[in-house]
gemmi code that builds the backbone of each chain (N, CA, C; Angstrom):
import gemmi

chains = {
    "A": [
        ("UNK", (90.396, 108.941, 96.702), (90.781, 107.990, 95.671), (91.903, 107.102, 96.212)),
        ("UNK", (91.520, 105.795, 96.477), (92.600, 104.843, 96.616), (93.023, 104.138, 95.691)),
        ("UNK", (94.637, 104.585, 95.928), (95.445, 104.224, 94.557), (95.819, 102.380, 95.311)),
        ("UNK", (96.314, 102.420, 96.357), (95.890, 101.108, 96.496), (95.215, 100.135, 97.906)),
        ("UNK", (95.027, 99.492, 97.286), (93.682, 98.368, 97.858), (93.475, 97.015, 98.172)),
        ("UNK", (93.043, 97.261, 99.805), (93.664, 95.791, 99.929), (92.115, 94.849, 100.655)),
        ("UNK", (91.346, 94.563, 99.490), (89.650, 93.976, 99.470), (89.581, 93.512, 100.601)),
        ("UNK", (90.137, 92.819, 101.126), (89.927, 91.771, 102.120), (90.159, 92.655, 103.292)),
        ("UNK", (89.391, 92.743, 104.189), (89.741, 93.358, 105.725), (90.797, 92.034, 106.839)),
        ("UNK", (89.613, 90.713, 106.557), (90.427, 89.777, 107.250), (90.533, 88.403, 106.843)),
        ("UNK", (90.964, 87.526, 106.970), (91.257, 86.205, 106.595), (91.748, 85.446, 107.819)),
        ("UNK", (90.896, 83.971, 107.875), (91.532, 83.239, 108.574), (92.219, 82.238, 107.658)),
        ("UNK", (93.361, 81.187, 108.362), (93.968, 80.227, 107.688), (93.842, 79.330, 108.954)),
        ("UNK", (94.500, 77.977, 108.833), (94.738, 77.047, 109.347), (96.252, 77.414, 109.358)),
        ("UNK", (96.679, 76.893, 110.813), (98.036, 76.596, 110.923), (98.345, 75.364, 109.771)),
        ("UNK", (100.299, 75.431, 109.165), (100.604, 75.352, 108.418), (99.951, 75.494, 106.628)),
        ("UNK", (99.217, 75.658, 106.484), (98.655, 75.814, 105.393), (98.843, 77.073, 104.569)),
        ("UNK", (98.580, 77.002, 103.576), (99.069, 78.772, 102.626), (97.889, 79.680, 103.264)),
        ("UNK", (98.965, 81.236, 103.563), (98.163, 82.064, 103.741), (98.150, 82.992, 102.151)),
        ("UNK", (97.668, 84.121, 101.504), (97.814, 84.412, 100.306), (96.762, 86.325, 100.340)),
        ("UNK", (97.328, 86.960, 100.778), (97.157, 88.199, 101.132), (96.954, 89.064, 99.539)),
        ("UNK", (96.309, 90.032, 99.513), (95.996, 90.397, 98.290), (96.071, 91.839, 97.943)),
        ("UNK", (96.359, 92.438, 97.205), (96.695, 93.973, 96.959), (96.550, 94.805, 95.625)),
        ("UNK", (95.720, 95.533, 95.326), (95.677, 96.030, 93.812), (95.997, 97.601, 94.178)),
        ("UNK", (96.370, 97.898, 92.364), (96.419, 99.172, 92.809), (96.286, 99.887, 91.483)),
        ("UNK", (95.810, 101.396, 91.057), (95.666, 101.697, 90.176), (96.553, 102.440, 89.324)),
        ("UNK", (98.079, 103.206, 90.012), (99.132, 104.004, 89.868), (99.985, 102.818, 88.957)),
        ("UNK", (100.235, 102.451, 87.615), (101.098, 102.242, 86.721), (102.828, 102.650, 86.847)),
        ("UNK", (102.684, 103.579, 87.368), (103.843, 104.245, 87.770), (104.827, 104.125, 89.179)),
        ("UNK", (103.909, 103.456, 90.013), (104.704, 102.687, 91.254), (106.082, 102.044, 90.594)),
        ("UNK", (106.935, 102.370, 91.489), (108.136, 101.583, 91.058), (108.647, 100.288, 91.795)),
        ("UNK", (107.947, 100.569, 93.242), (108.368, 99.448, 94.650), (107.003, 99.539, 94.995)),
        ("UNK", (107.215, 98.096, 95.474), (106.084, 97.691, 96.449), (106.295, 96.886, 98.076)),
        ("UNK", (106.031, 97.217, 98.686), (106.396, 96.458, 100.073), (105.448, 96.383, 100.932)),
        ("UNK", (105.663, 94.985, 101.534), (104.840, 94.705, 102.805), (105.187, 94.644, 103.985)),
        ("UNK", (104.571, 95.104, 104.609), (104.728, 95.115, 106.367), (103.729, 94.732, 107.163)),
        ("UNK", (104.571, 94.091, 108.261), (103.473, 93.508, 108.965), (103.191, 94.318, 110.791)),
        ("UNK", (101.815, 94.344, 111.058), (102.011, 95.174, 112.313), (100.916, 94.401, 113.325)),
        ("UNK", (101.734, 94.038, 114.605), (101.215, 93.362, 115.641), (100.730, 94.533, 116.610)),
        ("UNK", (99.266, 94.131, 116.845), (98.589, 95.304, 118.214), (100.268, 96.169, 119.127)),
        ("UNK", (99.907, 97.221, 119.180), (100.562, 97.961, 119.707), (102.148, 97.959, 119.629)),
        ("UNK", (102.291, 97.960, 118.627), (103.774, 98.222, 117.486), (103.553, 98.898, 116.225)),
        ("UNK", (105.280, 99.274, 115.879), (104.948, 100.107, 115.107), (104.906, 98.819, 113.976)),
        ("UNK", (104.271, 99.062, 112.282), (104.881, 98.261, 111.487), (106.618, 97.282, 111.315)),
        ("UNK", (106.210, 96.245, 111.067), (107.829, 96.053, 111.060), (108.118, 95.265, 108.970)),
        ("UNK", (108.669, 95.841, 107.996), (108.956, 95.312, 107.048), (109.164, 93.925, 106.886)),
        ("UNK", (108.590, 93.672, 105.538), (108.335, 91.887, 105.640), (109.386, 91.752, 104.327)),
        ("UNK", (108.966, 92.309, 103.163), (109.440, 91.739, 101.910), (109.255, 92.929, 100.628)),
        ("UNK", (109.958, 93.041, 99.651), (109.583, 94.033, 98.728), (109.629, 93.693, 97.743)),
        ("UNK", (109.114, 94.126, 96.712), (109.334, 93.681, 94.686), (109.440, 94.860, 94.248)),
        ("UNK", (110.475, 94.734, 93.142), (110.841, 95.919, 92.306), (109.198, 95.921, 91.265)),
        ("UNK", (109.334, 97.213, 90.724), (108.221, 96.765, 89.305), (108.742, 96.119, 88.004)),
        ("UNK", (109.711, 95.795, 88.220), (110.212, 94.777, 87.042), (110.276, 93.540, 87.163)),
        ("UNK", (110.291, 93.015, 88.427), (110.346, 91.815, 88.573), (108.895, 91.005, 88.805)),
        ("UNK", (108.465, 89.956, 88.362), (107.759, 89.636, 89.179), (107.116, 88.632, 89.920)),
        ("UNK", (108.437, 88.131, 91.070), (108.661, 87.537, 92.334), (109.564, 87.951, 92.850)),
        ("UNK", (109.063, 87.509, 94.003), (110.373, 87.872, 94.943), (110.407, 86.860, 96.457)),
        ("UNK", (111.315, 85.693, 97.031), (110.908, 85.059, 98.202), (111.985, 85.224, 98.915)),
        ("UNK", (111.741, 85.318, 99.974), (112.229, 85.224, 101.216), (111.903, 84.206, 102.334)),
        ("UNK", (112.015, 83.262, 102.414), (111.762, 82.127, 103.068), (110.809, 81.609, 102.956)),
        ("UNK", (109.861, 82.004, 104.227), (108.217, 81.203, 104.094), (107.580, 82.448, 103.181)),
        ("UNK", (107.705, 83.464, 102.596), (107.593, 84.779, 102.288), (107.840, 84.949, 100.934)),
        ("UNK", (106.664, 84.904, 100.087), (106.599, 85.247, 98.496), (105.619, 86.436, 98.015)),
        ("UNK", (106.461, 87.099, 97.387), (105.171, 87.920, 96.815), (105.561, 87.954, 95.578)),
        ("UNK", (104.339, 88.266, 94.751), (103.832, 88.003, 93.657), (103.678, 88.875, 92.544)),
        ("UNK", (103.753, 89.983, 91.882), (103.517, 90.727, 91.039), (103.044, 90.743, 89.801)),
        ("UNK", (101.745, 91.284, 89.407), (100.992, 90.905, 88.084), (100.680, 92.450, 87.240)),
        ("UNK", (101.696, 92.557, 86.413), (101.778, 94.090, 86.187), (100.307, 94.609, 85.247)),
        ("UNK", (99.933, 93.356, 84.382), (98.990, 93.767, 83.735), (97.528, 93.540, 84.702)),
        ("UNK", (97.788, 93.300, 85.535), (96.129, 93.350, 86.205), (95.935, 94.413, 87.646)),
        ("UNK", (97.707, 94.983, 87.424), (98.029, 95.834, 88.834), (97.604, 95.246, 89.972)),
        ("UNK", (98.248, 94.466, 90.375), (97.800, 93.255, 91.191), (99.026, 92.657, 92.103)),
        ("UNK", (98.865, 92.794, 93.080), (100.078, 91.977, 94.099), (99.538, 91.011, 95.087)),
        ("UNK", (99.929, 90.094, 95.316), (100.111, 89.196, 96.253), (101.405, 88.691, 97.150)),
        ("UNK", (101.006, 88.504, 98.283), (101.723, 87.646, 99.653), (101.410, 86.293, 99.717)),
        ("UNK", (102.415, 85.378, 99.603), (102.007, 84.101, 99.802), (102.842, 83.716, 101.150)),
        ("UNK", (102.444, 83.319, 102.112), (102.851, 82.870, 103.182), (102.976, 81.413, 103.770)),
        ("UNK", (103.847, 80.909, 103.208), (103.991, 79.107, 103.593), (104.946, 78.416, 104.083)),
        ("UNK", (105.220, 77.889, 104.919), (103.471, 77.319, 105.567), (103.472, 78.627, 106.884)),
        ("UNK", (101.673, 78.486, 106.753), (101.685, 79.580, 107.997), (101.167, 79.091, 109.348)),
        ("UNK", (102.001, 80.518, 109.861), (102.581, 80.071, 111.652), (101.400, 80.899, 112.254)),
        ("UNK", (100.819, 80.514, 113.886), (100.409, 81.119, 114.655), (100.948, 82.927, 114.834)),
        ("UNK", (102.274, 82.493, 114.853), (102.711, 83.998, 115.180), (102.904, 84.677, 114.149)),
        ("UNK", (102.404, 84.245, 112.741), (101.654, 85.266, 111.450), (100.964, 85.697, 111.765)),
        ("UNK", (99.844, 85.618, 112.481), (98.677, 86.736, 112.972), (99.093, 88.002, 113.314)),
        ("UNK", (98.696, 88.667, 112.293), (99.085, 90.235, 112.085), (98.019, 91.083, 111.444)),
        ("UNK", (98.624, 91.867, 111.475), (97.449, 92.957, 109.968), (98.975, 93.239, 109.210)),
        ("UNK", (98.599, 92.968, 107.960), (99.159, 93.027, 106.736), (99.316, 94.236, 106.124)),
        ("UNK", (100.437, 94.870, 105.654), (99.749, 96.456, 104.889), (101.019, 96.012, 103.846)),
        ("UNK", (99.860, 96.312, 102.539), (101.252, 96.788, 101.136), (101.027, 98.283, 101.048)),
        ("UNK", (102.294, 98.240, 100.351), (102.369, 99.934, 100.239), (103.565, 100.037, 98.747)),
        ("UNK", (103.204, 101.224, 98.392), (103.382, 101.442, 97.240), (104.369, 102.704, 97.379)),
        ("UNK", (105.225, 103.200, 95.724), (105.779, 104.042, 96.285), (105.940, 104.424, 94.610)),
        ("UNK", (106.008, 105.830, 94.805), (106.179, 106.533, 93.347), (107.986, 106.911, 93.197)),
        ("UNK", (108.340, 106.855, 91.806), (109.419, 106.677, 91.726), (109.968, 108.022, 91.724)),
        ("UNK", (110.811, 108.477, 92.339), (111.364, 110.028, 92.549), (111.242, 110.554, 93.293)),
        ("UNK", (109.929, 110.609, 94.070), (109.136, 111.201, 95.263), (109.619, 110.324, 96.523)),
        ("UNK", (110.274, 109.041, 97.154), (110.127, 108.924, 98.208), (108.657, 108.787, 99.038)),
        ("UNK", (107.273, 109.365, 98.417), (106.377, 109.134, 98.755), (105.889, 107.849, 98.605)),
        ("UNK", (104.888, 107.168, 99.756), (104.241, 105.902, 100.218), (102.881, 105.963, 99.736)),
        ("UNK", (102.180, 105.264, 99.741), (100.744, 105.045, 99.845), (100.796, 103.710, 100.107)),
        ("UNK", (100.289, 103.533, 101.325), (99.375, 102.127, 101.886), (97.870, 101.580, 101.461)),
        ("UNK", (98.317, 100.559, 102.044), (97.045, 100.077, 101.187), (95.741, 100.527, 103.047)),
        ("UNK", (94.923, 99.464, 103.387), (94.109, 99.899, 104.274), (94.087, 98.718, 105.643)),
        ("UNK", (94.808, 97.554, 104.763), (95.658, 96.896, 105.711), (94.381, 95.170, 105.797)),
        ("UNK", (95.148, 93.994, 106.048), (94.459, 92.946, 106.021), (94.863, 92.280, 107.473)),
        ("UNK", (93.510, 92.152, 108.154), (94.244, 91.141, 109.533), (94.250, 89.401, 109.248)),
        ("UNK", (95.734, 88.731, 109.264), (95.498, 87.734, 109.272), (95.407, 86.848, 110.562)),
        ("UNK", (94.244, 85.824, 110.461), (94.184, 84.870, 111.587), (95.089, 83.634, 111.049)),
        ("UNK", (95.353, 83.292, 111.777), (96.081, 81.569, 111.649), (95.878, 80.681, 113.068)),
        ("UNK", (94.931, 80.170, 112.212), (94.845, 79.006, 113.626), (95.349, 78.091, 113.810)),
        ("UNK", (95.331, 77.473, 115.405), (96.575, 76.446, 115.879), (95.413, 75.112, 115.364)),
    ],
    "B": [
        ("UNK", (120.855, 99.399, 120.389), (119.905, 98.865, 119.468), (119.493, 99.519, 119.237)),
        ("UNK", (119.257, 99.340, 117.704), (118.831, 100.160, 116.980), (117.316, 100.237, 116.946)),
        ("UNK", (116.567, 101.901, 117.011), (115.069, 101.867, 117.318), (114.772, 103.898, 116.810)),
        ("UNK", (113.679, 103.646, 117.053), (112.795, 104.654, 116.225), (111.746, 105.162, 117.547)),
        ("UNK", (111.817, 105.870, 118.494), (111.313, 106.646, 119.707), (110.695, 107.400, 119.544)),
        ("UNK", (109.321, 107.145, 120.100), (108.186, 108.582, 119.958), (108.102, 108.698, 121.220)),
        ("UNK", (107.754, 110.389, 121.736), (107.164, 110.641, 122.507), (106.511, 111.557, 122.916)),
        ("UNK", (105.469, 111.782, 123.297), (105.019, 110.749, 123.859), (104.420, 109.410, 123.570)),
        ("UNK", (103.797, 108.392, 124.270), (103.214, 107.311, 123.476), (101.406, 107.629, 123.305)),
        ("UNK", (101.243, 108.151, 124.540), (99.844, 108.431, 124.934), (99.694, 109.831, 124.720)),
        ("UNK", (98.652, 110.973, 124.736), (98.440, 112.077, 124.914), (96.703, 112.784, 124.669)),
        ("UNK", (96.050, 112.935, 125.635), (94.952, 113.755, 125.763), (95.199, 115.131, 125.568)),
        ("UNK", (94.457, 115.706, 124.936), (94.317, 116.904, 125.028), (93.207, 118.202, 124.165)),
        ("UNK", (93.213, 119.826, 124.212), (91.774, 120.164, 123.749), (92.363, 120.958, 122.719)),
        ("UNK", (91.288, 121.384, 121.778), (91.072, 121.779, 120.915), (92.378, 123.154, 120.680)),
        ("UNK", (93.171, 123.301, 119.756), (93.908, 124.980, 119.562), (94.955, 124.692, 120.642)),
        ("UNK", (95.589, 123.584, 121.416), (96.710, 123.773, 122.387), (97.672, 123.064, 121.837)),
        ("UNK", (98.276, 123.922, 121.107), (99.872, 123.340, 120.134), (100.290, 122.413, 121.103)),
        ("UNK", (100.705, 121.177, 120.447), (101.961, 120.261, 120.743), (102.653, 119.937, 119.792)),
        ("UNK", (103.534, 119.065, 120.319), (104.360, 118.375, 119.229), (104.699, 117.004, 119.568)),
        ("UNK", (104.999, 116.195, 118.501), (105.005, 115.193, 119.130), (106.930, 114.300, 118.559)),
        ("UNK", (107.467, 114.238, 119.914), (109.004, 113.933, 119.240), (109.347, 112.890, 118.321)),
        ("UNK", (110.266, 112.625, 117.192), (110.698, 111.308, 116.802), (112.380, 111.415, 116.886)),
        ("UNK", (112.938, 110.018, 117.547), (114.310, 110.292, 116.798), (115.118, 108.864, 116.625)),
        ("UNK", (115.475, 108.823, 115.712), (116.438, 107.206, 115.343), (118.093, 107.436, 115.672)),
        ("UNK", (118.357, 106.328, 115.931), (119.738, 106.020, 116.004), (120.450, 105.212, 114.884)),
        ("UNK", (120.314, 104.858, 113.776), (120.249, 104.329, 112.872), (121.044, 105.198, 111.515)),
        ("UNK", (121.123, 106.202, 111.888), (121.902, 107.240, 111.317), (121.336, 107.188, 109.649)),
        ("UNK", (119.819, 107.364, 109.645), (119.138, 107.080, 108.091), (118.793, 108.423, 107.677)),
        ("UNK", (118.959, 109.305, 106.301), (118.704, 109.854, 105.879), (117.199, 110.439, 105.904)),
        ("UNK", (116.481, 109.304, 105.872), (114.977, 109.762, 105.383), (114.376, 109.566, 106.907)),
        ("UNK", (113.179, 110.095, 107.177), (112.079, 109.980, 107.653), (111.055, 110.512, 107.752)),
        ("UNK", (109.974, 109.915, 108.137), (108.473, 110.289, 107.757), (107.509, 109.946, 108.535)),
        ("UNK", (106.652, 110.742, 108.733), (105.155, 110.862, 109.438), (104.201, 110.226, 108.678)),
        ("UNK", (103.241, 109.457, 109.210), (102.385, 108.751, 108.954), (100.922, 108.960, 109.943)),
        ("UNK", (99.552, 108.738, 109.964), (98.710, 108.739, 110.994), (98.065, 107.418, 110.333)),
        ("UNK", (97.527, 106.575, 111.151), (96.496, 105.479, 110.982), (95.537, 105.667, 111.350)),
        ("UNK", (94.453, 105.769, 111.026), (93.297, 105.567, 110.820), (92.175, 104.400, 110.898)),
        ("UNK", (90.864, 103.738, 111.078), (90.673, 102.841, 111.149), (89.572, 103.038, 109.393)),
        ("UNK", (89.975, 102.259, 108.903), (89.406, 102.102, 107.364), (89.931, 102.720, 106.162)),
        ("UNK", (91.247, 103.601, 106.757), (91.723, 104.122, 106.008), (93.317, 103.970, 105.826)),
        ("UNK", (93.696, 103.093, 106.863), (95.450, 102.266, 106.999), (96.158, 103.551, 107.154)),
        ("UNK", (97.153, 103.508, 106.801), (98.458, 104.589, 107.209), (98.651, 105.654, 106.106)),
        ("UNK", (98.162, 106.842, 106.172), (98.351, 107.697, 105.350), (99.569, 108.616, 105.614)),
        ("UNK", (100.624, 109.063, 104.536), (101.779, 109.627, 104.887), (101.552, 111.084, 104.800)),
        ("UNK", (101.951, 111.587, 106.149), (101.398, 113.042, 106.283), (102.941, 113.747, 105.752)),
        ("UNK", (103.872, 113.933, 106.418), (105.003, 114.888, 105.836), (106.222, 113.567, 105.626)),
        ("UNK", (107.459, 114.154, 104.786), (108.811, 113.239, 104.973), (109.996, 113.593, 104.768)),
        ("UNK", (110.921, 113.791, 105.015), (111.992, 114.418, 104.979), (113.470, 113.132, 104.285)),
        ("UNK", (114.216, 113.773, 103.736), (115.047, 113.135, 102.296), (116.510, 113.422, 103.400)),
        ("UNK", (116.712, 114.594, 104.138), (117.803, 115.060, 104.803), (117.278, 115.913, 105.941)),
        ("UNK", (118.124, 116.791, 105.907), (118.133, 117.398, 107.694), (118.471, 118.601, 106.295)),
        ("UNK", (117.587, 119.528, 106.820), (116.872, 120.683, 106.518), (115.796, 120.583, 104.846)),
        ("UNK", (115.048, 119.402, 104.505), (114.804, 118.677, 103.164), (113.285, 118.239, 103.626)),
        ("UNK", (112.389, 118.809, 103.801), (111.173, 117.922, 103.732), (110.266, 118.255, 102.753)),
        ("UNK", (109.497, 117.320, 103.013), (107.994, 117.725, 101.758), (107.155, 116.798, 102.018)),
        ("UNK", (106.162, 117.377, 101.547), (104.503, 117.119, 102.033), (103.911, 115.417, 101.669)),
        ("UNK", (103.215, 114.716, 102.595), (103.019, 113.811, 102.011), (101.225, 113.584, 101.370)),
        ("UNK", (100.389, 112.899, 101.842), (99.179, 112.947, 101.249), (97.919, 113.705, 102.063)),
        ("UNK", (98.901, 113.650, 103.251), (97.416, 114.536, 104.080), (98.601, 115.684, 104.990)),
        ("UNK", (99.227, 116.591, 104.656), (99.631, 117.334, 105.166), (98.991, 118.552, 106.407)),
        ("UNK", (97.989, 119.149, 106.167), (97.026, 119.806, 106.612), (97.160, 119.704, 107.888)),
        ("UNK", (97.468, 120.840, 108.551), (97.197, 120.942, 109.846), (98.399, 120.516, 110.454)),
        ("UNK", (99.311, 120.334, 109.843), (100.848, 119.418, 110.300), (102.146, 120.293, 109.994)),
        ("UNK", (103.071, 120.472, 111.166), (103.928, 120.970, 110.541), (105.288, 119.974, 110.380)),
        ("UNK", (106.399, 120.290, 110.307), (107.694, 119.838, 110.582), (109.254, 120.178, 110.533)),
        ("UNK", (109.852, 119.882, 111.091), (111.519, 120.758, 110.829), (112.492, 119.099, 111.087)),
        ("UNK", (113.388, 119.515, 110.375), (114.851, 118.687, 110.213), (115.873, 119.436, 110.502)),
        ("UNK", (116.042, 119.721, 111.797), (117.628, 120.632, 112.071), (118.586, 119.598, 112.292)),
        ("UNK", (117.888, 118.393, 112.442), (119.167, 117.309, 113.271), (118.666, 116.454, 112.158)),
        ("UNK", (119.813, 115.227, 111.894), (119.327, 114.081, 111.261), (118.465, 113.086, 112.163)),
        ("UNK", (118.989, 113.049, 113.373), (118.054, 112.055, 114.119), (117.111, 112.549, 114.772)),
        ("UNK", (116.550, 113.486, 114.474), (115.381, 113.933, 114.820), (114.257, 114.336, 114.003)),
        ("UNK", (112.872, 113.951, 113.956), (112.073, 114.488, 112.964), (110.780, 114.966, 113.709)),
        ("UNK", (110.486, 116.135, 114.518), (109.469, 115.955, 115.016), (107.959, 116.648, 114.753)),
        ("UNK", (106.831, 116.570, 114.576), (105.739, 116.325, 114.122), (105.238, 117.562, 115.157)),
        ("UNK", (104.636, 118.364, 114.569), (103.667, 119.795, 115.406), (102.331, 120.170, 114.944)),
        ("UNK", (101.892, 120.025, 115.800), (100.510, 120.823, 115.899), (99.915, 121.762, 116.116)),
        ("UNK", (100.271, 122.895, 115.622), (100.212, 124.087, 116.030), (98.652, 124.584, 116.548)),
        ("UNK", (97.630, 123.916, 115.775), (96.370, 124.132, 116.680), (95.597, 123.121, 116.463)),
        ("UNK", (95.480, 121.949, 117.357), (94.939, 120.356, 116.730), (93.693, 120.368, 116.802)),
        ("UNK", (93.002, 119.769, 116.040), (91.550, 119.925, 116.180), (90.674, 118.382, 116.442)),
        ("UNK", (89.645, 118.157, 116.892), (89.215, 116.551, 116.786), (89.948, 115.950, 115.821)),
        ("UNK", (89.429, 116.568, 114.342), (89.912, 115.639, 113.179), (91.369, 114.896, 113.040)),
        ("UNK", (92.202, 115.375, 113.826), (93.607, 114.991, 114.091), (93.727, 113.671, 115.131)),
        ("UNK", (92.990, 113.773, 115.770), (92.451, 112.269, 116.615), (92.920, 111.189, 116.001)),
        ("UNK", (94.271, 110.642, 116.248), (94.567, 109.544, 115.650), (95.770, 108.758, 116.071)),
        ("UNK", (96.272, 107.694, 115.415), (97.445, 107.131, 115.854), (98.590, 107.153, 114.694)),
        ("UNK", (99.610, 107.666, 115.408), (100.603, 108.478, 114.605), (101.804, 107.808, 114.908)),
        ("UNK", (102.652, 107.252, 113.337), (103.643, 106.559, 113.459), (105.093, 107.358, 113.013)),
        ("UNK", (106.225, 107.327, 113.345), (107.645, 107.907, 112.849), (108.032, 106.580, 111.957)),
        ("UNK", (109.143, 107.054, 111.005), (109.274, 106.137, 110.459), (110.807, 106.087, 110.040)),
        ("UNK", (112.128, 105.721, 109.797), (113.070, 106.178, 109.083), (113.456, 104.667, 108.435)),
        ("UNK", (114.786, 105.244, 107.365), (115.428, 104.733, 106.303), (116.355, 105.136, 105.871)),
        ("UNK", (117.414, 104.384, 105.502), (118.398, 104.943, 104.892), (118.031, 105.379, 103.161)),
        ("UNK", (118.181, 106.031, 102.345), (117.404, 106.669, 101.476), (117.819, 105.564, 100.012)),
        ("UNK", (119.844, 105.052, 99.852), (119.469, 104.460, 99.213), (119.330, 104.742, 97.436)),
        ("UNK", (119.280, 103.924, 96.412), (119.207, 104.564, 95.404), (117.488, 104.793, 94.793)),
        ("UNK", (116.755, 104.139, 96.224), (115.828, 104.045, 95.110), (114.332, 103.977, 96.550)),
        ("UNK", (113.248, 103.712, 96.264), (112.645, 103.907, 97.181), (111.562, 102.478, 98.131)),
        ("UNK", (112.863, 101.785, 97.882), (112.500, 100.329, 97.962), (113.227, 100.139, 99.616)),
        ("UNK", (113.839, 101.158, 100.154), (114.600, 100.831, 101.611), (113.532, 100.472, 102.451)),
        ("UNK", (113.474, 99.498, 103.164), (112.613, 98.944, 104.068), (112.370, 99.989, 105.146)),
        ("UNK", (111.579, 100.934, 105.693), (111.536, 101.525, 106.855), (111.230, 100.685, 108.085)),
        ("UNK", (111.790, 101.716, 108.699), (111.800, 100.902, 110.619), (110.715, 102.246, 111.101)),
        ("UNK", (109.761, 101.671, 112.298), (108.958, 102.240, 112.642), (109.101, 102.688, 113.599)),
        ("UNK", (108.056, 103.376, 114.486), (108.178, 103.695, 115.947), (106.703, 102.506, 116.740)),
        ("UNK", (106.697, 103.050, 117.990), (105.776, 102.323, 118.544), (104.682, 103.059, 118.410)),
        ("UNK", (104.329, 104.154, 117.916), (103.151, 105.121, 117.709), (102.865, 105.993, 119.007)),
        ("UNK", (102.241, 106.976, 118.527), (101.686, 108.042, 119.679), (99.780, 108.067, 119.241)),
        ("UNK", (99.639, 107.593, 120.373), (98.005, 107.866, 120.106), (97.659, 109.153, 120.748)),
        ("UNK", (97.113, 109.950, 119.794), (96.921, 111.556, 120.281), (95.442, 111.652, 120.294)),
        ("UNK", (94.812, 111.849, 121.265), (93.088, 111.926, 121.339), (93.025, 113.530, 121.634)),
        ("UNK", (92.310, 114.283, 120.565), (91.848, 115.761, 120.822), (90.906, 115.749, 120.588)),
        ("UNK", (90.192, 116.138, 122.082), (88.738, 116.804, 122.743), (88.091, 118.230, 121.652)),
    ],
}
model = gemmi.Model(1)
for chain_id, residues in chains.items():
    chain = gemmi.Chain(chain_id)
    for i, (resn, *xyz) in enumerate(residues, 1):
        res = gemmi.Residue()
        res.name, res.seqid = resn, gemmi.SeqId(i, " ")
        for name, pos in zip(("N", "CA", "C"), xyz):
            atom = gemmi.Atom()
            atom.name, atom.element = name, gemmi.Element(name[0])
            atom.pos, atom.b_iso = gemmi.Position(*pos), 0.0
            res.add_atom(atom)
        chain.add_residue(res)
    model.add_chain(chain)
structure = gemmi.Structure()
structure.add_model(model)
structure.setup_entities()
């Protein structure tokens, strides 16, 4: 049972243009959500996080999105760069536990 | 600089021959945690530890052990690995924080292939 889910395996974009990464999940009870991004042969490196109360959060070219009634998250990435090409992972986290659940991860292309 | 060290990075090996595989941060973070990746199944959290002597199980525990005698150390055992363990295995730490929103720092992974 995946609590969360990330449809898309891969996506291309055009350089500068919006990239927009996608994430559902079925746990009501998540309290944080965060994304990380992981380049071939590294470990993940943290991108951005949202509380479950809020819902936005940006960090530069770096927005994510939160839609509590459709359990639904998004990454908006603008404008996107060549060296965005990554695989994407949200991950979720139950409140008390310290425990994670990832999603299954999205590779983004961005072309020059 | 601050970093998150596995080792080994690589490792072959057969069926029932315990290893372990090291993690340790310099970062002086409370938490850390085991993870394996998978292909279709992203990063599932196998064990995680809150302190130094404090762990608990994460979603695929099985077949995994772990100890916290040191804070900067968390390391990952196999007491008898089997194919199904065939995977790529990440360390992870964090400072813990009030809440469970601390960004973790990763390692570079250990890809463990058992014959």
């Amino acid at each position: 049972d995946q609590q969360v889910k990330q449809n898309s395996p891969s996506l291309s974009v055009q350089e500068g243009r919006i990239s927009i990464l996608n994430c559902d999940y079925t746990n009501s009870m998540f309290d944080y959500f965060l994304w990380y991004k992981k380049y071939p042969a590294e470990g993940p490196t943290f991108l951005i996080s949202i509380s479950s109360i809020k819902d936005k959060n940006e960090d530069g070219r770096f927005t994510v999105f939160l839609n509590k009634s459709a359990k639904h998250l998004s990454l908006h990435i603008v404008p996107s760069q060549p060296g965005d090409s990554a695989v994407y992972f949200c991950a979720a986290s139950t409140p008390g536990t310290y425990k994670y659940i990832f999603g299954t991860g999205t590779r983004l292309k961005v072309l020059a | 600089e601050a970093q998150v060290t596995q080792n080994p990075r690589y490792l072959i090996t057969v069926t029932g021959k315990k290893l372990t595989v090291t993690c340790s941060q310099n970062m002086n973070h409370e938490y850390m945690s085991w993870y394996r990746q998978d292909p279709g199944l992203g990063l599932r959290q196998i064990y995680y530890s809150m302190n130094v002597e404090v762990t608990d199980k994460g979603d695929v525990p099985e077949g995994y052990k772990v100890s916290r005698k040191e804070k900067r150390n968390f390391p990952l055992i196999l007491e008898s690995p089997s194919p199904n363990q065939t995977s790529l295995y990440f360390c992870a730490s964090s400072y813990r924080g009030q809440g469970s929103n601390q960004p973790q720092h990763f390692g570079d992974g250990t890809r463990l292939s058992i014959l």
